[in-house]
C-alpha positions as CSV (number, residue, x, y, z in Angstrom):
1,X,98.5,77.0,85.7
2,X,95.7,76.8,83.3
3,X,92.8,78.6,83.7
4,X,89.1,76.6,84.7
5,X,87.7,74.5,81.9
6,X,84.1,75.3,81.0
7,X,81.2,75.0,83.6
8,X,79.1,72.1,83.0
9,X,75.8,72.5,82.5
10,X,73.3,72.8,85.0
11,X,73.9,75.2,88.2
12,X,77.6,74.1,89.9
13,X,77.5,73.8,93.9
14,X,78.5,77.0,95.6
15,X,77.1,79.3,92.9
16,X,73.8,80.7,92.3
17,X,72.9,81.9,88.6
18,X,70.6,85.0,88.3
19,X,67.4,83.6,86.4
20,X,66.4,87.1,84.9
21,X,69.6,88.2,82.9
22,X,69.1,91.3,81.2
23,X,68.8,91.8,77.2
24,X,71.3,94.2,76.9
25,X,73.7,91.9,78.7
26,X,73.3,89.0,76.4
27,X,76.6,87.7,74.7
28,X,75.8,86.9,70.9
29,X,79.0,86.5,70.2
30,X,80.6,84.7,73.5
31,X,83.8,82.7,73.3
32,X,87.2,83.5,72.9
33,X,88.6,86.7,74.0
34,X,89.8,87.7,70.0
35,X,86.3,86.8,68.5
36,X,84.1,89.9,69.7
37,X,84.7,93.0,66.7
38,X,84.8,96.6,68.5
39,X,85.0,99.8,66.4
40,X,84.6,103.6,67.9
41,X,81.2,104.3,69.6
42,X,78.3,105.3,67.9
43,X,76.8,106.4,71.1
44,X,78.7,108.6,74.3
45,X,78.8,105.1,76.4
46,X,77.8,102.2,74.5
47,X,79.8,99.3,72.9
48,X,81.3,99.9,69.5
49,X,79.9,98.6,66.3
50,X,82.8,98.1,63.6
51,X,83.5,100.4,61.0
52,X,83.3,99.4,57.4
53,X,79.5,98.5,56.6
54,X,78.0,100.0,53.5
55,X,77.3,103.3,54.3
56,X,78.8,104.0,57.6
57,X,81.9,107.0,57.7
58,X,85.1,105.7,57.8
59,X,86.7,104.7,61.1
60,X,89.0,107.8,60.9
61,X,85.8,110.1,60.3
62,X,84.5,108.7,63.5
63,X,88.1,109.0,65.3
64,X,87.8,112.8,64.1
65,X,84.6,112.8,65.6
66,X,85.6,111.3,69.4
67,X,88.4,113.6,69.1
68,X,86.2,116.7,68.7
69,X,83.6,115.7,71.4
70,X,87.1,114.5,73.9
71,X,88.2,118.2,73.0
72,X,84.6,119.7,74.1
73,X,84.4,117.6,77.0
74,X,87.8,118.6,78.3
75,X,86.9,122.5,78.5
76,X,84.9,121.3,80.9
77,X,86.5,118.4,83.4
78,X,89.8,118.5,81.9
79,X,89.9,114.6,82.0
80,X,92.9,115.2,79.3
81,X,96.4,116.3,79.7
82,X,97.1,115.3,75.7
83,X,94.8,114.8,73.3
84,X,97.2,113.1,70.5
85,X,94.9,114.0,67.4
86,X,97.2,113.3,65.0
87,X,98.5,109.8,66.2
88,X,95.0,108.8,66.4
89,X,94.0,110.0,63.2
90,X,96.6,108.2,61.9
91,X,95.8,104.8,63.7
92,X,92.0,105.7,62.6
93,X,93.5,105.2,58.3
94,X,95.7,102.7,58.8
95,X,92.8,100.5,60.6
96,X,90.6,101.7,57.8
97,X,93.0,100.2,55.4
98,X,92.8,96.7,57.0
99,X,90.6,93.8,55.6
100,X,87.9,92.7,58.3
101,X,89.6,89.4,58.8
102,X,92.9,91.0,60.1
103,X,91.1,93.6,62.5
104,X,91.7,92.9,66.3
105,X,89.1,92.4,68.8
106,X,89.7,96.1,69.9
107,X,89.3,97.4,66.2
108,X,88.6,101.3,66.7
109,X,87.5,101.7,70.6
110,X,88.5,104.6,71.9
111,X,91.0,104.4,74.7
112,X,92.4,107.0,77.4
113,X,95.2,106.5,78.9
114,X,97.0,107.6,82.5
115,X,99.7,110.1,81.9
116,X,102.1,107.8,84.1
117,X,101.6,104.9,81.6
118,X,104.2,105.7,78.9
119,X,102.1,106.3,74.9
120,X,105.5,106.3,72.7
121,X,106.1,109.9,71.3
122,X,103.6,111.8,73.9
123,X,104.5,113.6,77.1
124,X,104.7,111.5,79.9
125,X,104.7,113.4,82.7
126,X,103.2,111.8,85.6
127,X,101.4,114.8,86.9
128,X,104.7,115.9,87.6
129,X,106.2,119.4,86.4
130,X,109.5,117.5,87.0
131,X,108.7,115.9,84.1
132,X,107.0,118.5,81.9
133,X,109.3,118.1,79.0
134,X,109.4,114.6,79.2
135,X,108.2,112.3,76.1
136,X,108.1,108.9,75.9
137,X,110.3,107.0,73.6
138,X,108.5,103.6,73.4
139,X,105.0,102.5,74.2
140,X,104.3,100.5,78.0
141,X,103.3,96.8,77.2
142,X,99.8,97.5,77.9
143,X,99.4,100.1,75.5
144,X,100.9,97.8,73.0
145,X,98.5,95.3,73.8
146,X,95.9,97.3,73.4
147,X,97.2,98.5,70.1
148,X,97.6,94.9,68.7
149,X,94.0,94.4,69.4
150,X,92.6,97.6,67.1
151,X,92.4,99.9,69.8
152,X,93.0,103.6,69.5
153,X,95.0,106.0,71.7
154,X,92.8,109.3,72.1
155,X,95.3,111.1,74.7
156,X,96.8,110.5,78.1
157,X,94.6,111.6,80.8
158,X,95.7,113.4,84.2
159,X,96.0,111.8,87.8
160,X,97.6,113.2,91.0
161,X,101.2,113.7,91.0
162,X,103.3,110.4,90.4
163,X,100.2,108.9,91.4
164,X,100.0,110.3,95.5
165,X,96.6,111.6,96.2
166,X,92.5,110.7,96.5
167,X,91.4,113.9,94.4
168,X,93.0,114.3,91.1
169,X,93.8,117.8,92.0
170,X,97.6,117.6,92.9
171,X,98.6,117.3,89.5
172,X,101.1,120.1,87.9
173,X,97.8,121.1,85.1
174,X,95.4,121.7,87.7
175,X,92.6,119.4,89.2
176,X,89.9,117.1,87.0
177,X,86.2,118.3,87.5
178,X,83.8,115.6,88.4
179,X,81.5,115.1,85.3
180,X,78.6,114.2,87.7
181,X,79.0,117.6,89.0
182,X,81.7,119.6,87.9
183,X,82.1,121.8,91.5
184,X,83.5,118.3,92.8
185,X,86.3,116.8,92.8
186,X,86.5,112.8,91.1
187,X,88.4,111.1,93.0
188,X,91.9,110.2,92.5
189,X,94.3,109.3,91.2
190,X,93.3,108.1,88.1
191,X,90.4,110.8,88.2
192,X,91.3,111.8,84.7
193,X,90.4,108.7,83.7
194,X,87.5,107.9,85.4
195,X,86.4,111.3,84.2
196,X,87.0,110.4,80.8
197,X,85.1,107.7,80.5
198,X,82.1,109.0,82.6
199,X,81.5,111.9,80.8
200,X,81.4,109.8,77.5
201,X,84.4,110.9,75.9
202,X,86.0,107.3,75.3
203,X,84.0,104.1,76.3
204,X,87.3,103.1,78.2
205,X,90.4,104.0,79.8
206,X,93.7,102.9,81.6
207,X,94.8,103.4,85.0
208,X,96.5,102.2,87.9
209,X,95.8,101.4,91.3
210,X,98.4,101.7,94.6
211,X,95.6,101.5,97.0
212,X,92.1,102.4,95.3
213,X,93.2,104.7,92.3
214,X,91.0,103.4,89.8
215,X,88.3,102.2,92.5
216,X,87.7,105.1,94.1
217,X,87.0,107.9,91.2
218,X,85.1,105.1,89.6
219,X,82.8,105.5,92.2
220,X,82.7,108.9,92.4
221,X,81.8,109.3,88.7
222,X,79.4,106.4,88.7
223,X,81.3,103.6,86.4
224,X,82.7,100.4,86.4
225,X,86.7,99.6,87.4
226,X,88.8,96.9,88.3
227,X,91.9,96.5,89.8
228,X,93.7,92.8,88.9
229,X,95.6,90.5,90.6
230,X,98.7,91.6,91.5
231,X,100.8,89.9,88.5
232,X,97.9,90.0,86.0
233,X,99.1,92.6,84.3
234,X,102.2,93.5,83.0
235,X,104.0,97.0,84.7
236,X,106.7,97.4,82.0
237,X,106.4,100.8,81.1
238,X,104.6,102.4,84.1
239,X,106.4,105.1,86.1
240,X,106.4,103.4,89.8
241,X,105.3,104.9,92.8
242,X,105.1,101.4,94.8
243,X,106.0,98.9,93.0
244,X,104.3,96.0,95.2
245,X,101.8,97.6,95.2
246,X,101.3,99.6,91.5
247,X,99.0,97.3,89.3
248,X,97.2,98.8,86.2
249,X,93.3,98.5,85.9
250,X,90.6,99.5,83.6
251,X,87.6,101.5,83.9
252,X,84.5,101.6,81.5
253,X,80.6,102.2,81.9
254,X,79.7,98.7,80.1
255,X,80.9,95.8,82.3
256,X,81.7,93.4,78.9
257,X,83.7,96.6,77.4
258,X,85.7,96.8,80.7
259,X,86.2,92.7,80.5
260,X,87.1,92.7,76.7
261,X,89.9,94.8,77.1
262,X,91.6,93.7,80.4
263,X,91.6,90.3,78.5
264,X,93.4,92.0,75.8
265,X,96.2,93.6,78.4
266,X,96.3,90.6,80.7
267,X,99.1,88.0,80.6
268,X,102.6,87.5,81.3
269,X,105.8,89.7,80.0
270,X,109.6,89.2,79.9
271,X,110.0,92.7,80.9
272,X,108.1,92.7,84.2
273,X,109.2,89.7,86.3
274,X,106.3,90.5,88.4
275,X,104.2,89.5,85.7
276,X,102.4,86.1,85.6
277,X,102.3,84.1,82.5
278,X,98.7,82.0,83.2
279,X,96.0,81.4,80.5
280,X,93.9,84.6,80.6
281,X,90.0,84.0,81.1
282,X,87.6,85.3,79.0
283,X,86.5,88.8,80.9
284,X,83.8,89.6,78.7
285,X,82.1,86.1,78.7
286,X,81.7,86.0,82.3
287,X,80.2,89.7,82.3
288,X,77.8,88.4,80.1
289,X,76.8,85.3,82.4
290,X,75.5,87.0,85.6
291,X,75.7,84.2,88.4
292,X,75.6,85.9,91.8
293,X,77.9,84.0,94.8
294,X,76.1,81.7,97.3
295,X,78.1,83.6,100.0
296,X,78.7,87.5,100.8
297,X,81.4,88.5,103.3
298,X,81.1,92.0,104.5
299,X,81.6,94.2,107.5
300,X,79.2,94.7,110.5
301,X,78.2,98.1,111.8
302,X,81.4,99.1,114.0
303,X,83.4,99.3,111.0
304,X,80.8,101.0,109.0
305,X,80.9,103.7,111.5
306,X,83.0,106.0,110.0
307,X,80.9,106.3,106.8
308,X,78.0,109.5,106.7
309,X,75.1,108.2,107.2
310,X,73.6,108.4,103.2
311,X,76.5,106.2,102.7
312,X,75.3,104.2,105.5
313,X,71.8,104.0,104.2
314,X,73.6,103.1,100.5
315,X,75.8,100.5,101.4
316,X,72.8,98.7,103.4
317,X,70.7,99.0,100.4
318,X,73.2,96.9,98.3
319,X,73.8,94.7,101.1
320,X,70.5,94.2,100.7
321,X,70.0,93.2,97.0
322,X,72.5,90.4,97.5
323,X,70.3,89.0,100.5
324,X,67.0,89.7,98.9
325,X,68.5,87.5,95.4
326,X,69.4,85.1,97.7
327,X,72.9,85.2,98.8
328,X,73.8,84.5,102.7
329,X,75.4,87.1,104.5
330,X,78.2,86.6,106.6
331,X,79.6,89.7,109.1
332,X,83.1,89.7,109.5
333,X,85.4,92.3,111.5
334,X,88.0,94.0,109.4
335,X,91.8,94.2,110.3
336,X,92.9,97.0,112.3
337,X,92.0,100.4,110.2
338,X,95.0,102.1,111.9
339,X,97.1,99.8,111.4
340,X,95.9,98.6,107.6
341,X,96.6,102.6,106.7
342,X,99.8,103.0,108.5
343,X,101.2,99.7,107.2
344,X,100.3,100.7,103.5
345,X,101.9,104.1,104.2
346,X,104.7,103.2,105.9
347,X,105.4,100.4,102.7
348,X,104.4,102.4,100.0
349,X,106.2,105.9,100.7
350,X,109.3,103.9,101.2
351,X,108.7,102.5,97.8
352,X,108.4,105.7,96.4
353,X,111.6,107.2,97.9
354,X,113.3,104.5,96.2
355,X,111.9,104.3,93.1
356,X,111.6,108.6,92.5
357,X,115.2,108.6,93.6
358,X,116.2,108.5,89.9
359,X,114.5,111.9,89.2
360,X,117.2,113.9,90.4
361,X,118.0,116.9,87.7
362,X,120.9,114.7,86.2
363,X,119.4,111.6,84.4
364,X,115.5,112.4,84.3
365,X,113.6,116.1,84.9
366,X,113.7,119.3,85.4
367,X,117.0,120.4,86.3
368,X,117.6,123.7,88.2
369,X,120.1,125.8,86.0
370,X,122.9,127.7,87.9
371,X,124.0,125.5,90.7
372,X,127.7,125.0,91.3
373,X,127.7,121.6,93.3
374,X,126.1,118.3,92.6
375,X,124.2,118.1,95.9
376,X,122.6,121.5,95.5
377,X,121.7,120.9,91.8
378,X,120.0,117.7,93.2
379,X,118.2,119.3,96.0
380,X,116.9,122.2,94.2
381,X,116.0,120.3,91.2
382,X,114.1,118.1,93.3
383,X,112.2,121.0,95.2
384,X,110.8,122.9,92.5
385,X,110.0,119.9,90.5
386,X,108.1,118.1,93.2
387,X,104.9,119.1,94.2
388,X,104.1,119.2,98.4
389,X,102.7,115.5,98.9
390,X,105.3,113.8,96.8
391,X,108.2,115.5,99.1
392,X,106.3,114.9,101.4
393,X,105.9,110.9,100.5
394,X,109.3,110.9,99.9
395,X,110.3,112.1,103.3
396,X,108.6,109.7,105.4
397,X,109.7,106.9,103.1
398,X,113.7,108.3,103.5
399,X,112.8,108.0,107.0
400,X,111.4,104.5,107.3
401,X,114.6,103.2,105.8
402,X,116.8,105.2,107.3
403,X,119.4,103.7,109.8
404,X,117.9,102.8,113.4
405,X,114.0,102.8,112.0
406,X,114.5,100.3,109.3
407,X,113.9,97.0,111.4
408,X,111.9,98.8,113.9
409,X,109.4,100.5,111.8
410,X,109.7,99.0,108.2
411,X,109.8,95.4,109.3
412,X,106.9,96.1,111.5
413,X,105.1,97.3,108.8
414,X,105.7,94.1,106.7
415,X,105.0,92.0,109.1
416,X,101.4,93.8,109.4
417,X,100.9,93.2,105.9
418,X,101.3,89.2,106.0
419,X,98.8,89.2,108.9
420,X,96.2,91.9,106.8
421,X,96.8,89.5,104.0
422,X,96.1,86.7,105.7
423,X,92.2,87.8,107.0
424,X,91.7,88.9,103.3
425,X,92.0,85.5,101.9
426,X,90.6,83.8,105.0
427,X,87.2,85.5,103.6
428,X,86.8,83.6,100.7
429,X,85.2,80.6,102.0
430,X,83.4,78.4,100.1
431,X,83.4,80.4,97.3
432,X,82.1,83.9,99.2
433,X,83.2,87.5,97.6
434,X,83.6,90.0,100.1
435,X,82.1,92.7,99.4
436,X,83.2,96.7,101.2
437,X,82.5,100.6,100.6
438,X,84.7,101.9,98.9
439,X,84.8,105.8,100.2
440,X,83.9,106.9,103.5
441,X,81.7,110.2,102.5
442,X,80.7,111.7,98.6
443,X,83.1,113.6,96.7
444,X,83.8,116.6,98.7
445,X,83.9,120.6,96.6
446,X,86.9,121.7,94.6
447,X,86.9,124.7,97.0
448,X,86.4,122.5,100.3
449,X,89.4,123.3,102.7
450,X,91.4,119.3,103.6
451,X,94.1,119.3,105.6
452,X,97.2,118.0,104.8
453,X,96.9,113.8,105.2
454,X,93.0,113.9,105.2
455,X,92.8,111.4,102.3
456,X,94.6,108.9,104.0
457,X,92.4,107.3,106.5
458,X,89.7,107.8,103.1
459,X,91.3,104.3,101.9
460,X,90.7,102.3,104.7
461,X,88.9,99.7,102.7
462,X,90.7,100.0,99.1
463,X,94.0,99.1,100.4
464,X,92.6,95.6,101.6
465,X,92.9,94.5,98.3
466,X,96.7,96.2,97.1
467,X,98.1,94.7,100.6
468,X,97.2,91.2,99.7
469,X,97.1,91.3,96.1
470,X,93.5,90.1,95.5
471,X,91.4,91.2,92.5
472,X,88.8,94.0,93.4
473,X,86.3,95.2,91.1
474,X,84.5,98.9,91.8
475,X,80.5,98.7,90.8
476,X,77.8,101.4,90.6
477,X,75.3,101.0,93.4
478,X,72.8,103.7,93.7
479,X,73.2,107.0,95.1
480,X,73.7,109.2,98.3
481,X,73.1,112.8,98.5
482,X,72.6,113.0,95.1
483,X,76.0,111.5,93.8
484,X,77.2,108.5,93.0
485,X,77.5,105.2,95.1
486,X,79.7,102.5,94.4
487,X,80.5,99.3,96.2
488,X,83.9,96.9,95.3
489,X,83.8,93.6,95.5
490,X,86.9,91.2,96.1
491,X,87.8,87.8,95.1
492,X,90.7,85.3,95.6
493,X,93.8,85.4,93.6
494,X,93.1,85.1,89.7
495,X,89.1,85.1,89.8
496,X,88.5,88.2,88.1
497,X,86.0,86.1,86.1
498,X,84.1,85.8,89.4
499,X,84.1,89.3,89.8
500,X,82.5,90.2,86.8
501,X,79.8,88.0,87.0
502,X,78.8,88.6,90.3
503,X,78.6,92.1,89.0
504,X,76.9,91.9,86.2
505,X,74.2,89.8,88.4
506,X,74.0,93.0,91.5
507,X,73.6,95.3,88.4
508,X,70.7,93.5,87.0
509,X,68.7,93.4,90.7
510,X,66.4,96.4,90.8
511,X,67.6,98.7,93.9
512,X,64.8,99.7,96.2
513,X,64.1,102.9,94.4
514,X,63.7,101.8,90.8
515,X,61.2,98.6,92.4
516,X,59.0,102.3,93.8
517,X,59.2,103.9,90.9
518,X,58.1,100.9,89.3
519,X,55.1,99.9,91.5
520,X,51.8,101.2,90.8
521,X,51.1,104.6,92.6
522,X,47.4,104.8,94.3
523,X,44.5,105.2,92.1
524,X,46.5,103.6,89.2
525,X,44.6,100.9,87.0
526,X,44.1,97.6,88.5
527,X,44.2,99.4,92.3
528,X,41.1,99.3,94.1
């Protein structure tokens, strides 16, 4: 199916545009996804200007540059597992060497990627000391993609084990520091990411998302992410955790840098038949025409119960900015929590037990030297390689398809996510975005004691979106205690576009604190 033609002019019905669009969000060079030039940042977060004016250091110079400052930054967060210094380099000359007409609309940004998204020739390790020694022998689709269109491959960055946690501090390197604060913990489990790209060390970066893995630690850190529809993007190359659930998203702190390159990744692929071949919008063009919805769908104060109360006081604030622009508020009870967490759990650990199955000592990983039978070798190969949530992932998931709890417990569980999926999409009425917390309290301290499943419940509201496969977009709104806020909005199936200008357009209201700080204080001219 073909993607929407062009809005006429004048304002459609259903939609309200935001009158006041800000300077910096103005698209000179709107259009089609390929026509917008990007080279490596000039600045720690700002868009790229390309390389090759009269004057300017060479694209590789600049590379050499992001490299060193990536390095820096990483003594501090350690966003990085692999910093690949020479392969960038050498992308860095041979873009140099390229007439301007041939360069891509990625030519020279800076890109991170998520050590389980495979970067041909690096380690690829998951998080996983099963997979220490592991390099990858060809590039994921993405990362070619992204390659195709200039880009340029500044490391892989770390993430929970195989993907399982809401910290970034299960991997086999050690946790990522929050940049905000580095005593914290980011979020997870693309926290390397998120980290990466928050504390200016690449403009953008790759992850994925099970149930809130690029949403969550890009609220945490204070940035934009956005996790597509389910099919949007190929998975062809992406070590699997859940498969129906798995998608990769993009984070960036400039909402037309994060649209410009999941147009570039975006489209079908013969080698993921989950894929979806469907004309991709351009991202970056709707980020640049903030039009707010005529309708927000959110939650009313039982389910917001669970949240501290600064995140309370936050979320009502941006609740607020939608209402006081103009958009009607509608109050809607979510599904179950407890059983929207179990159902996810119960689905997506017996995923994983399937799909880590193949990392037994034999074919893939770390293989315990010394054992004389095959089961042993597999059992102990498995056991040191593992860390303590993935066996313990892998265990429940054994267990939910195991003989006797199969139709009992699995069935129930998919059952529970056709009905969940069902009250998503019965939200988006008339053209309404719902619009949720994304985290429950701020990032909690490195040294803060969690029991063992803590996390889970923590994704109440993410996992909305991977159980029915809608498009959720993470966006910076305000503060509490200190730290960052963020707010995700959600959409129907295959209206990212709708995402990102509804964000653009909540970015541009003033909050309630920066209309104070704007207001005159008493005694100030013009005050009688």
């Amino acid at each position: 199916m073909s993607a929407p033609s062009r809005r006429p002019k004048g304002r459609p019905p259903g939609r309200r545009r935001l009158r006041n669009r800000p300077r910096n969000r103005r698209a000179s060079d709107s259009g089609s996804p390929g026509t917008l030039r990007i080279g490596v940042a000039t600045s720690d977060n700002g868009p790229p200007a390309a390389s090759g004016a009269r004057g300017e250091p060479s694209l590789a110079a600049r590379t050499e540059d992001a490299l060193e400052r990536a390095a820096a930054i990483n003594r501090r967060v350690q966003a990085f597992l692999h910093l690949d210094r020479e392969g960038a380099l050498a992308t860095a000359r041979a873009l140099d060497r390229q007439s301007p007409d041939c360069r891509g609309p990625l030519f020279g940004l800076p890109v991170a990627v998520k050590d389980n998204i495979a970067v041909r020739g690096l380690p690829s390790t998951s998080g996983s000391a099963l997979l220490r020694d592991y390099r990858a022998p060809y590039d994921a689709t993405v990362v070619t993609r992204l390659r195709q269109a200039g880009a340029i491959i500044l490391g892989t960055a770390n993430l929970d084990e195989f993907g399982m946690g809401s910290s970034t501090t299960r991997g086999f390197r050690g946790p990522t520091r929050n940049p905000v604060d580095p005593t914290r913990i980011t979020g997870g489990s693309s926290g390397g990411p998120a980290a990466a790209v928050a504390a200016g060390a690449v403009p953008a970066a790759l992850g994925t998302d099970t149930g809130g893995s690029v949403r969550q630690p890009a609220a945490h850190c204070g940035i934009f992410a956005i996790r597509p529809t389910y099919g949007r993007v190929s998975r062809y190359g992406i070590t699997a955790y859940a498969s129906s659930f798995d998608q990769v998203g993009c984070l960036a702190t400039d909402l037309r840098v994060l649209g410009h390159v999941l147009s570039q990744i975006a489209g079908g692929d013969p080698r993921d038949a989950t894929s979806v071949s469907r004309k991709v919008p351009d991202f970056a063009a709707a980020a640049a025409r903030p039009e707010l919805p005529r309708r927000i769908v959110t939650v009313g104060d039982a389910d917001l119960e669970v949240l501290d109360a600064p995140s309370q006081r936050a979320f009502h604030a941006a609740v607020g900015r939608f209402e006081e622009a103009g958009c009607e508020i509608r109050r809607i009870g979510l599904p179950n929590p407890e059983s929207s967490v179990a159902a996810y759990y119960l689905l997506a650990c017996a995923e994983a037990s399937s799909n880590l199955s193949r990392f037994d000592g034999i074919r893939y990983g770390h293989r315990r030297a010394g054992q004389e039978s095959l089961p042993t070798t597999f059992r102990e190969s498995r056991t040191q390689g593992f860390g303590t949530e993935v066996r313990r992932r892998i265990l429940l998931g054994t267990t939910v398809l195991s003989r006797g709890y199969r139709d009992a417990i699995y069935g129930a569980a998919t059952e529970a996510r056709r009905q969940i999926t069902a009250r998503v999409l019965s939200a988006f009425d008339h053209g309404a975005l719902l619009l949720l917390p994304i985290t429950k309290v701020p990032p909690r301290h490195l040294a803060d004691p969690v029991p063992a499943t803590a996390d889970y419940d923590g994704d109440r509201f993410t996992i909305l979106a991977a159980l029915a496969g809608v498009p959720a977009i993470a966006v910076p709104a305000g503060e509490r205690s200190g730290l960052p806020f963020g707010v995700e909005l959600m959409a129907p199936p295959w209206n990212e576009a709708a995402l990102f200008s509804a964000a653009a357009a909540f970015s541009a209201i003033p909050s309630a604190a920066a209309r104070r700080s704007r207001s005159p204080s008493p005694g100030a001219a013009g005050v009688r």
